[in-house]
C-alpha positions in Angstrom: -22.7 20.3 -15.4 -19.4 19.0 -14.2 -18.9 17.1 -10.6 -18.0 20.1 -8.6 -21.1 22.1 -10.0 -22.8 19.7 -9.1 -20.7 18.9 -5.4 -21.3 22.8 -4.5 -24.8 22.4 -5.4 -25.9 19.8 -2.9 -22.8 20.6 -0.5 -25.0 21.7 2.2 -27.9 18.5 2.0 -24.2 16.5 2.5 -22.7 18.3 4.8 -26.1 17.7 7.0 -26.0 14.0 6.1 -22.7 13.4 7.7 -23.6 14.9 10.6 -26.7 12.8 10.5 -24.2 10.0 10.3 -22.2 11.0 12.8 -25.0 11.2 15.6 -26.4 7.8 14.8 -23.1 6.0 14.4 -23.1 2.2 13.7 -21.4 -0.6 13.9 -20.0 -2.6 10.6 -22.0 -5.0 9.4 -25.2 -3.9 11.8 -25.7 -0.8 10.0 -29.0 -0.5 9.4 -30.1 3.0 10.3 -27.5 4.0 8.1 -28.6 2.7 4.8 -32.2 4.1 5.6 -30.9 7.5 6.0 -28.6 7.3 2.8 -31.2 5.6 0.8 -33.4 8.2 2.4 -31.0 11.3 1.2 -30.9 9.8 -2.7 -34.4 9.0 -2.6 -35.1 13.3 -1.8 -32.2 13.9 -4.4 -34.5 11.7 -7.1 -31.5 9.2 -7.3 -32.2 5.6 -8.5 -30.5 3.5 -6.5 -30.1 0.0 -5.5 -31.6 -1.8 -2.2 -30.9 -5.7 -2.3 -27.2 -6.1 -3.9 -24.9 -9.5 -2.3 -27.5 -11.1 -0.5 -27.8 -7.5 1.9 -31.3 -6.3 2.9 
């Protein structure tokens, strides 16, 4: 499956999570909502991904 089989496959789940984003805008460096919803999003979409990188929790 190439990228944009695989963009046009979940284009509607991201089209949904930018207007998630959008509602609960955040500020840089305080964005903590933000990384629970995104971390949320891969988490549904069975994606492995990483939580503590640089010292960030």
């Amino acid at each position: 499956m190439n990228i944009s089989e695989v963009i046009n496959q979940y284009i509607d789940s991201i089209k949904e999570l930018r207007k998630k984003l959008n509602v609960n805008a955040e500020l840089s460096f305080v964005e903590f909502n933000t990384q629970s919803i995104i971390l949320d999003f891969l988490k549904d979409l069975d994606v492995n991904s990483i939580t503590h990188a640089c010292g960030h929790d």
